[in-house]
Backbone as XML, in Angstrom:
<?xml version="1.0"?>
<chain id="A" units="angstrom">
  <residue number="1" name="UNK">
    <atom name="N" x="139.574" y="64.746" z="109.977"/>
    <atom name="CA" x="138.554" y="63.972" z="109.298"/>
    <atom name="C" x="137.213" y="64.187" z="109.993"/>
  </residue>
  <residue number="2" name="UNK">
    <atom name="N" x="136.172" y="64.277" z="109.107"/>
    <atom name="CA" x="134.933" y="64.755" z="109.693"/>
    <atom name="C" x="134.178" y="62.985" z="110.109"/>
  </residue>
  <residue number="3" name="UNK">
    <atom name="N" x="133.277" y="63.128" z="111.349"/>
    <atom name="CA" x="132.911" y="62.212" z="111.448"/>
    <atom name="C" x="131.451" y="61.899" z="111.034"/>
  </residue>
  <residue number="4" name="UNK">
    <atom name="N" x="130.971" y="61.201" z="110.300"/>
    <atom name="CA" x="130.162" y="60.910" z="109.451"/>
    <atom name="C" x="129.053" y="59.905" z="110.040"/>
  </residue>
  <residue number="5" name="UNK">
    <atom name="N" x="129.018" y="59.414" z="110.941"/>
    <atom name="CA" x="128.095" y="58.163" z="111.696"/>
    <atom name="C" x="127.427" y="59.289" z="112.666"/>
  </residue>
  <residue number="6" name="UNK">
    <atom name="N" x="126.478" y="58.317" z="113.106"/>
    <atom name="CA" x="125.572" y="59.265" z="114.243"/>
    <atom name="C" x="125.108" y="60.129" z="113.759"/>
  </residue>
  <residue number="7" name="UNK">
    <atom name="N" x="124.623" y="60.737" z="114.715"/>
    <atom name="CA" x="124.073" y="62.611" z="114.433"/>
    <atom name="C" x="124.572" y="63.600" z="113.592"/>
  </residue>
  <residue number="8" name="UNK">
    <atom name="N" x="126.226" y="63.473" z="113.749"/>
    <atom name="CA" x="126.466" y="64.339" z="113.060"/>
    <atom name="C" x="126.413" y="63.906" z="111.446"/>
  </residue>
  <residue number="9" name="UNK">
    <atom name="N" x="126.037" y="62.522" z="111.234"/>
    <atom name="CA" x="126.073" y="62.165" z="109.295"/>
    <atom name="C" x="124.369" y="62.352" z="109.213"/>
  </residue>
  <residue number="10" name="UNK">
    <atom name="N" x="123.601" y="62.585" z="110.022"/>
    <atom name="CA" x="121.937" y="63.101" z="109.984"/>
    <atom name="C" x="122.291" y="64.100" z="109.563"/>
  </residue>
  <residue number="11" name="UNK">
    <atom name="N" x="123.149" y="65.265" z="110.397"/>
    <atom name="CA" x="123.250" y="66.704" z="110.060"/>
    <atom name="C" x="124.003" y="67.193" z="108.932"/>
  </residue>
  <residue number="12" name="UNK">
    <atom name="N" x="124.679" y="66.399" z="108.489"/>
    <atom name="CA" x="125.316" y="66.305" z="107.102"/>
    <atom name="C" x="124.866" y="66.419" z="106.129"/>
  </residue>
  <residue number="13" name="UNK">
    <atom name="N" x="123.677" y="65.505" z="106.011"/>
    <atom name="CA" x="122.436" y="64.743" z="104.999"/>
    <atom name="C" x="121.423" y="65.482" z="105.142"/>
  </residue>
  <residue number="14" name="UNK">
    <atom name="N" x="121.086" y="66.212" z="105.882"/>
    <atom name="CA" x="120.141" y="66.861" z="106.294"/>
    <atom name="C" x="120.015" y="68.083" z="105.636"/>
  </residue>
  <residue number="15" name="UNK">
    <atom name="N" x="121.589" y="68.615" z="106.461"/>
    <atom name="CA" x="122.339" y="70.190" z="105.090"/>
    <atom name="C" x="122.165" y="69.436" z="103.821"/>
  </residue>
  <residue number="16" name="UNK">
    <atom name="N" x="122.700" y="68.668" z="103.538"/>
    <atom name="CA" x="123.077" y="68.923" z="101.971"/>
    <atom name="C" x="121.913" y="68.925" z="101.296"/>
  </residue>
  <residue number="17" name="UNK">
    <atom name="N" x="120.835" y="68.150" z="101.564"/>
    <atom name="CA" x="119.232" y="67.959" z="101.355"/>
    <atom name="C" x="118.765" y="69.699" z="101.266"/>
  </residue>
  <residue number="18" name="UNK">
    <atom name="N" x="118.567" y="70.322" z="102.501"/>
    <atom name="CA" x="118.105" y="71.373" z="102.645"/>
    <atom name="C" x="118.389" y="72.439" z="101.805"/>
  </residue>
  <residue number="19" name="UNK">
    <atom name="N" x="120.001" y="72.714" z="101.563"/>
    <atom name="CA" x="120.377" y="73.477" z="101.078"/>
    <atom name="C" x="120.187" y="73.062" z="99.334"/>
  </residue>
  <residue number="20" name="UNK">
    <atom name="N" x="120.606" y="71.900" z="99.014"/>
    <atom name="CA" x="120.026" y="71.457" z="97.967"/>
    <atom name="C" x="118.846" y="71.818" z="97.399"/>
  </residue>
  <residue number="21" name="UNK">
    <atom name="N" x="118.013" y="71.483" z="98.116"/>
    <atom name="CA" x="116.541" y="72.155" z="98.055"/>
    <atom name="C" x="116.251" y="74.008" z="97.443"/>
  </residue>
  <residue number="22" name="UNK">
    <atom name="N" x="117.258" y="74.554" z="97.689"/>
    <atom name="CA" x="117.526" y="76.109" z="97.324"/>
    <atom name="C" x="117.679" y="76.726" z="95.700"/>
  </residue>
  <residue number="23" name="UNK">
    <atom name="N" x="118.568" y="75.606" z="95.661"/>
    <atom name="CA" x="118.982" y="75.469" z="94.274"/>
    <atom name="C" x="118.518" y="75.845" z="93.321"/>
  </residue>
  <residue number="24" name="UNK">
    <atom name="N" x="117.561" y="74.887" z="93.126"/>
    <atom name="CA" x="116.216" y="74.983" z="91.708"/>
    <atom name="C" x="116.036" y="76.502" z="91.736"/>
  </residue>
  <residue number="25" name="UNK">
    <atom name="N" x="115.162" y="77.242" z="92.912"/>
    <atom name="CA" x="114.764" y="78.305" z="93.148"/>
    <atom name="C" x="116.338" y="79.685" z="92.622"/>
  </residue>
  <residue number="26" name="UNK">
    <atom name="N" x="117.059" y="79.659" z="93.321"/>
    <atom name="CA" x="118.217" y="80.592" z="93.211"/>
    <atom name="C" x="118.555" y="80.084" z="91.213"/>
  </residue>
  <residue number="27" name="UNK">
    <atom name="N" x="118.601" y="79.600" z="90.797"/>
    <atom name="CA" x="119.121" y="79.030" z="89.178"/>
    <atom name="C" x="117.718" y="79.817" z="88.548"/>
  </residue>
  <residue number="28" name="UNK">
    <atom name="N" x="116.488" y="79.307" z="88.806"/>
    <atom name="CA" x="115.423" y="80.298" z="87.593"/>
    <atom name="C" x="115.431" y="81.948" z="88.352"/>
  </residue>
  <residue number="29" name="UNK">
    <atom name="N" x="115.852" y="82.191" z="89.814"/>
    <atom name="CA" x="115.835" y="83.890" z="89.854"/>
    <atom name="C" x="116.776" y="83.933" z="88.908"/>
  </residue>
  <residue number="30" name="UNK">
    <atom name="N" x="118.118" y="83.838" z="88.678"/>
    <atom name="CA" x="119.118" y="84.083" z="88.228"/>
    <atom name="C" x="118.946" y="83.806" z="86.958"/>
  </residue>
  <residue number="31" name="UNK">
    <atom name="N" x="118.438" y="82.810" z="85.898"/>
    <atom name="CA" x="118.164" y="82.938" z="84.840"/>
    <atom name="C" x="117.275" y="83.709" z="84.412"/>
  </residue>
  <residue number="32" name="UNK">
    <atom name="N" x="116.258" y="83.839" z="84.730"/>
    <atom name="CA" x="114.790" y="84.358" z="84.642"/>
    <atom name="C" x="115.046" y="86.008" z="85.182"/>
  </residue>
  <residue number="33" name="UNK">
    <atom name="N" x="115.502" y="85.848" z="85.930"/>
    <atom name="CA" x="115.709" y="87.164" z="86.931"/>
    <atom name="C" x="113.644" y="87.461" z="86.819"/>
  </residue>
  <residue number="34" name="UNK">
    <atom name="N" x="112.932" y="86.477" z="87.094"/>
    <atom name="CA" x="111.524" y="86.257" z="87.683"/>
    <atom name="C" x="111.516" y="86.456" z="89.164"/>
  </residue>
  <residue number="35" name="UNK">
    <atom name="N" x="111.411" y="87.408" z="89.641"/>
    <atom name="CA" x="111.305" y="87.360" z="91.332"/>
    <atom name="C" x="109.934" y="87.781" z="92.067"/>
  </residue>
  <residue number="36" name="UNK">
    <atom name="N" x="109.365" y="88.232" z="90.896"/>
    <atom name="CA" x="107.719" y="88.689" z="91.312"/>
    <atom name="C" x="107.199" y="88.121" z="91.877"/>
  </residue>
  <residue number="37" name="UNK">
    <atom name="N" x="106.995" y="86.587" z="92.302"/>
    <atom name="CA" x="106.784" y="85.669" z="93.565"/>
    <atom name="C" x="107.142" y="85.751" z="94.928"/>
  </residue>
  <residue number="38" name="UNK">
    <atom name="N" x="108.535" y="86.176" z="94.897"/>
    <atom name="CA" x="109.183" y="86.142" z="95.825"/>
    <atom name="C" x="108.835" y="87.171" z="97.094"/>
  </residue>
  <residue number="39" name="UNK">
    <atom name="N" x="109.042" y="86.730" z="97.639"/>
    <atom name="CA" x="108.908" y="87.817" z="99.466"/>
    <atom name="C" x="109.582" y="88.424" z="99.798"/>
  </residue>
  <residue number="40" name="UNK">
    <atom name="N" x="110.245" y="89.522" z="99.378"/>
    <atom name="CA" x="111.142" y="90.147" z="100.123"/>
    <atom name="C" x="111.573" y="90.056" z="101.448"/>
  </residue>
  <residue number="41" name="UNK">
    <atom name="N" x="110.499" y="90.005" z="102.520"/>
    <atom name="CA" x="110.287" y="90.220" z="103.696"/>
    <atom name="C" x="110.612" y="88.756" z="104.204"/>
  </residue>
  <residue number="42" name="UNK">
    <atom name="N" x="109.849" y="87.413" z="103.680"/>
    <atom name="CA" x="110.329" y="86.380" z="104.083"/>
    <atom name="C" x="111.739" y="86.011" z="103.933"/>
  </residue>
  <residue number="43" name="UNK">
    <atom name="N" x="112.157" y="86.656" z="103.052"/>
    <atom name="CA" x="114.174" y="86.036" z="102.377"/>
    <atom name="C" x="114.991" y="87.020" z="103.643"/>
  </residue>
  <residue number="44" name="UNK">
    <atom name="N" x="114.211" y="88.191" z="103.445"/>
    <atom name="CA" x="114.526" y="88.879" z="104.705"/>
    <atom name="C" x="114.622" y="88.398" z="106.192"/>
  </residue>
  <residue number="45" name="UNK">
    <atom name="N" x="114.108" y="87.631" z="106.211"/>
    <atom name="CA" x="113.772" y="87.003" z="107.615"/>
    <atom name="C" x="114.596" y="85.693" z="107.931"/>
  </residue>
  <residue number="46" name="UNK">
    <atom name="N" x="114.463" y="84.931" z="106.914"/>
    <atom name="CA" x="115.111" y="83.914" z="106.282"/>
    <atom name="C" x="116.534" y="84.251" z="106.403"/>
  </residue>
  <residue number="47" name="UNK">
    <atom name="N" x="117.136" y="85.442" z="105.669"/>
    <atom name="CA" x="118.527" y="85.454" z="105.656"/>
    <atom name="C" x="118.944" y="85.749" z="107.123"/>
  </residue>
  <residue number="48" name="UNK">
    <atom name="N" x="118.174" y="86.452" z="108.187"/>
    <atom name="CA" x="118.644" y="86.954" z="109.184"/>
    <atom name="C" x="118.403" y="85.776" z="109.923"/>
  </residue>
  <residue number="49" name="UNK">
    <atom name="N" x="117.325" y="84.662" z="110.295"/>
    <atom name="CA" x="118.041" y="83.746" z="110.795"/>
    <atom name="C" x="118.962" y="82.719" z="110.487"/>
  </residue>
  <residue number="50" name="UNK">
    <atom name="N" x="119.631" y="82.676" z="109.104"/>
    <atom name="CA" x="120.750" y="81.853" z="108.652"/>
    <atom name="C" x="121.938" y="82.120" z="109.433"/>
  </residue>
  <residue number="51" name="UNK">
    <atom name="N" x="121.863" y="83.914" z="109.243"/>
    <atom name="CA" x="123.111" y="84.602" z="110.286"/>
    <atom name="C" x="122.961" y="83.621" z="111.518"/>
  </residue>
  <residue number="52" name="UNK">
    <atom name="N" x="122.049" y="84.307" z="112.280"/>
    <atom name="CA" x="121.586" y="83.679" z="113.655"/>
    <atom name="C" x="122.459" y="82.135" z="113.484"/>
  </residue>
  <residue number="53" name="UNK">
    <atom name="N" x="121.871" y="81.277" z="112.930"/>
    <atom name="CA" x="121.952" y="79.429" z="112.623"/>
    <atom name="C" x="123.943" y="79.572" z="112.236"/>
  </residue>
  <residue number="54" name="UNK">
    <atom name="N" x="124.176" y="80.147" z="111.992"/>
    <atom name="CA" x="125.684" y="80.245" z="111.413"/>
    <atom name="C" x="126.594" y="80.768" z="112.686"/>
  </residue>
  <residue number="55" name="UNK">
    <atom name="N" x="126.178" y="81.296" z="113.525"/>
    <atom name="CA" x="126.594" y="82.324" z="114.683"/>
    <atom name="C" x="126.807" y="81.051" z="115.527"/>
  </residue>
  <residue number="56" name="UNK">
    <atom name="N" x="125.233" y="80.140" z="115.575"/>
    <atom name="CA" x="125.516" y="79.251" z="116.670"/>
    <atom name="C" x="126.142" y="78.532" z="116.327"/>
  </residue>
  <residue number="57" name="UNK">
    <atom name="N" x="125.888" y="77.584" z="115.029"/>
    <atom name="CA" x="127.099" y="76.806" z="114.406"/>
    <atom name="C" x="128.252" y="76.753" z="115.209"/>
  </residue>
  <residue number="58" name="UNK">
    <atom name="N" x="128.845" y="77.999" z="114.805"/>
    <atom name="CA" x="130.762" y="78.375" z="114.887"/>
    <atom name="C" x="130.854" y="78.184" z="116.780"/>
  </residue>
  <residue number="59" name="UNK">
    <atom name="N" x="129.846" y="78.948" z="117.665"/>
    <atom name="CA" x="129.580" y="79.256" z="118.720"/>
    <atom name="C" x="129.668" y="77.238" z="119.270"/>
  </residue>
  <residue number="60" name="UNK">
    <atom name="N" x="128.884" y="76.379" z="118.906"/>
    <atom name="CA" x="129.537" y="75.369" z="119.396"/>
    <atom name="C" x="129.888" y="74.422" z="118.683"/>
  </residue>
  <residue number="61" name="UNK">
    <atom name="N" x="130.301" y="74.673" z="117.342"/>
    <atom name="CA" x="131.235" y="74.165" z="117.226"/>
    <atom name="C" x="130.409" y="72.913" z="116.844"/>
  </residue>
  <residue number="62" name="UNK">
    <atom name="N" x="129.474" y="72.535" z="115.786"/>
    <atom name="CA" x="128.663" y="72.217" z="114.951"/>
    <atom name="C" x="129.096" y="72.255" z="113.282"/>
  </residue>
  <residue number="63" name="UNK">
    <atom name="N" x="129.941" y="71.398" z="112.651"/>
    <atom name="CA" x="130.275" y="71.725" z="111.674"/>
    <atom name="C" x="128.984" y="71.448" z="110.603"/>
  </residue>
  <residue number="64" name="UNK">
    <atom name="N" x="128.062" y="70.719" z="111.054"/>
    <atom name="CA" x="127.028" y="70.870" z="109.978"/>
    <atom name="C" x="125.732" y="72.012" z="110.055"/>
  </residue>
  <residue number="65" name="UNK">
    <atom name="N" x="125.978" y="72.294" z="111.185"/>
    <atom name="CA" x="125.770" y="73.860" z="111.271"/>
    <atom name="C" x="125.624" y="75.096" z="110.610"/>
  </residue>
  <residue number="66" name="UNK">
    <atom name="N" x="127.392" y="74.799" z="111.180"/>
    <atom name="CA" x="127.757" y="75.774" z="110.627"/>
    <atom name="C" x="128.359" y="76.202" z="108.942"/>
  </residue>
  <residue number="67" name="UNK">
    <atom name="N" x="128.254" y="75.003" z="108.397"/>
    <atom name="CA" x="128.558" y="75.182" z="106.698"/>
    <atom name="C" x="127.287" y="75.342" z="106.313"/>
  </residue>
  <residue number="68" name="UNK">
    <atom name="N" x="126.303" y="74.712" z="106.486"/>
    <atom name="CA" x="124.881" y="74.361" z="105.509"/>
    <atom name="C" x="124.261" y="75.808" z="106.070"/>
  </residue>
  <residue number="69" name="UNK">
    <atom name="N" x="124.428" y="76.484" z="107.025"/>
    <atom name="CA" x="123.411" y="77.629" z="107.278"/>
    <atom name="C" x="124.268" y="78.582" z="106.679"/>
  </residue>
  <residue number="70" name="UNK">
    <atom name="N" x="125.934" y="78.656" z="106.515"/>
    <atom name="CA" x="126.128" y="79.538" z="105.648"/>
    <atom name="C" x="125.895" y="79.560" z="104.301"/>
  </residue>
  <residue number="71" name="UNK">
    <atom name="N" x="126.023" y="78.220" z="103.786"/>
    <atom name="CA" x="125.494" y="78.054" z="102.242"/>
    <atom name="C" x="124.078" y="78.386" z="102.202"/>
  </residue>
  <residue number="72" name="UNK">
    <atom name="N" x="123.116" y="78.067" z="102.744"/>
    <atom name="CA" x="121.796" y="78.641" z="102.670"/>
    <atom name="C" x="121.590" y="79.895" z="103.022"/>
  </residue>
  <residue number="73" name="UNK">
    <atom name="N" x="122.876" y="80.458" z="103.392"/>
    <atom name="CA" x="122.642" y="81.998" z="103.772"/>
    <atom name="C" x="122.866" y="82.977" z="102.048"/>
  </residue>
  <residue number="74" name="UNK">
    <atom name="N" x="124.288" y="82.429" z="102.028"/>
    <atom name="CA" x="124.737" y="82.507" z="100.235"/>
    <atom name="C" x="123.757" y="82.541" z="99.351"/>
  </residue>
  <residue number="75" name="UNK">
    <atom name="N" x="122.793" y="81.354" z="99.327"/>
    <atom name="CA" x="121.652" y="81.101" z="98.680"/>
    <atom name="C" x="120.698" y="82.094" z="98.835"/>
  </residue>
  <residue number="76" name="UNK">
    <atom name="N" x="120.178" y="82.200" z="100.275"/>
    <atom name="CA" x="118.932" y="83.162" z="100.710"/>
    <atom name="C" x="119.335" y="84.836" z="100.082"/>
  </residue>
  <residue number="77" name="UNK">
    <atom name="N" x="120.406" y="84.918" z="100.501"/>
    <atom name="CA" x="121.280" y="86.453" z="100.280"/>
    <atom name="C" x="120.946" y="86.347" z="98.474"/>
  </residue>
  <residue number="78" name="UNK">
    <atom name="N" x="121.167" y="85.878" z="97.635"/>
    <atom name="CA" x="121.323" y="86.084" z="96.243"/>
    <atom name="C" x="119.764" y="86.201" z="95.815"/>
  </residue>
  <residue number="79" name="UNK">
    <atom name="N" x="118.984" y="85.447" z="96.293"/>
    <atom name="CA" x="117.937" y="85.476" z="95.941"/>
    <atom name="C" x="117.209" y="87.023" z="96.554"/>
  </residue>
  <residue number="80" name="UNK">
    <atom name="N" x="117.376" y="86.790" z="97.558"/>
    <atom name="CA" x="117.054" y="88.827" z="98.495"/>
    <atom name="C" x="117.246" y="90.015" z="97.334"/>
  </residue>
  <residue number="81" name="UNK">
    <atom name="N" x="118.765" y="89.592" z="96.593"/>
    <atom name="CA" x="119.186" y="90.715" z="95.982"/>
    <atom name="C" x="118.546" y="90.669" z="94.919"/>
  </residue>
  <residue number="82" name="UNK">
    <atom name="N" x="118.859" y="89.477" z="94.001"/>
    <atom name="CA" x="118.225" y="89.501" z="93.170"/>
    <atom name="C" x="116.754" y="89.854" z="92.685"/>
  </residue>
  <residue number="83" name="UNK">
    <atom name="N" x="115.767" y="89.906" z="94.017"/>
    <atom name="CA" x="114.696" y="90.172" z="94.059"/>
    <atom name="C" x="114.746" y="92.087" z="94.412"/>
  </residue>
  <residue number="84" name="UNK">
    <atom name="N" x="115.834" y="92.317" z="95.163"/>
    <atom name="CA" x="115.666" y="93.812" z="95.669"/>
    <atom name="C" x="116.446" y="94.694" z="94.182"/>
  </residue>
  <residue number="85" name="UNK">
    <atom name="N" x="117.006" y="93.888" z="93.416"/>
    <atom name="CA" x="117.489" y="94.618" z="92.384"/>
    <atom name="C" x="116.434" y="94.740" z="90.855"/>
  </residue>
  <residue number="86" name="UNK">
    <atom name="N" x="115.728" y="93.257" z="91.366"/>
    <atom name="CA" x="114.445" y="93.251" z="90.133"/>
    <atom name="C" x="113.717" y="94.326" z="90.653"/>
  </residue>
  <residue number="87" name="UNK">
    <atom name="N" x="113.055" y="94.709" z="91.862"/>
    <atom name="CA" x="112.235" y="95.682" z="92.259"/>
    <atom name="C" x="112.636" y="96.869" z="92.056"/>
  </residue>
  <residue number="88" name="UNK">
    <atom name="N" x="113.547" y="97.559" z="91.865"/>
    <atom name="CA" x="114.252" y="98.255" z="91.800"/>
    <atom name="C" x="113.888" y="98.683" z="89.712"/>
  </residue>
  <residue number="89" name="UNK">
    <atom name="N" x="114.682" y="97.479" z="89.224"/>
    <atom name="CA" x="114.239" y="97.717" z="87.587"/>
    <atom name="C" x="112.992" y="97.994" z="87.319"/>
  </residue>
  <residue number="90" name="UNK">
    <atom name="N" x="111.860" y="97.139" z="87.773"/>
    <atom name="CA" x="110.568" y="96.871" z="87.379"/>
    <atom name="C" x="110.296" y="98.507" z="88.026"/>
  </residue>
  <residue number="91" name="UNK">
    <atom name="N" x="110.836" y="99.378" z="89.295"/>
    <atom name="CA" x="109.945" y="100.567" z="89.083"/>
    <atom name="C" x="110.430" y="101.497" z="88.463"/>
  </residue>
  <residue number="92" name="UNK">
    <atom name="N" x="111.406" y="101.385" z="88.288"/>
    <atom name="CA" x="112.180" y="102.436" z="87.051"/>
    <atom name="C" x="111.425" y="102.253" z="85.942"/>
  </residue>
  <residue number="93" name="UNK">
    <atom name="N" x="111.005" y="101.070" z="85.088"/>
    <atom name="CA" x="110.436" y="100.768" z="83.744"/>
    <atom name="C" x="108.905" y="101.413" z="83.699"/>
  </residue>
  <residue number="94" name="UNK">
    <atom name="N" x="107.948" y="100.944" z="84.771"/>
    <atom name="CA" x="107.093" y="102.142" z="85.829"/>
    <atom name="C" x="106.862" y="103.185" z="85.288"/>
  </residue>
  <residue number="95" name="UNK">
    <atom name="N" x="107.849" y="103.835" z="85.521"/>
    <atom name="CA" x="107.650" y="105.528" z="85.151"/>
    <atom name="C" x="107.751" y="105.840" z="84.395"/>
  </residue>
  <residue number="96" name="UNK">
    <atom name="N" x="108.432" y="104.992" z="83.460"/>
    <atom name="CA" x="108.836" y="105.468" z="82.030"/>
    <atom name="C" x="107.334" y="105.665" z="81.334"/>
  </residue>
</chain>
């Protein structure tokens, strides 16, 4: 049973908030497949410290850690692609 009082129900609430927060954004790339806003370089950066945040997680043993930085990694990662696969269409259409 996870313990839910203290710090660790901050870090609970905190993930689910944060990662929550992703949502909206990852649902219109994916509908829209609209990524022309997006940063490559920041999601880039973004996804590589989720790794990082997920590494330490497991490392001590932080379960709100370590779930919410992998779900925001899930999140960050789809949106990356989705943006590196729109870039990808948009310069193919380009040349045509």
């Amino acid at each position: 049973m996870v313990c839910t009082d203290g710090p660790e129900g901050i870090g609970l609430l905190a993930g689910c908030l944060s990662t929550y927060s992703s949502v909206p954004q990852v649902l219109k790339c994916w509908r829209l497949g609209d990524t022309e806003a997006i940063s490559k370089r920041m999601f880039s950066v973004r996804a590589f410290g989720l790794v990082l945040w997920t590494v330490y997680g497991f490392a001590v043993g932080s379960v709100p850690v370590l779930v919410f930085s992998a779900l925001s990694l899930v999140l960050s990662a789809t949106i990356l692609t989705l943006k590196i696969k729109g870039s990808r269409t948009q310069r193919a259409s380009d040349a045509c």
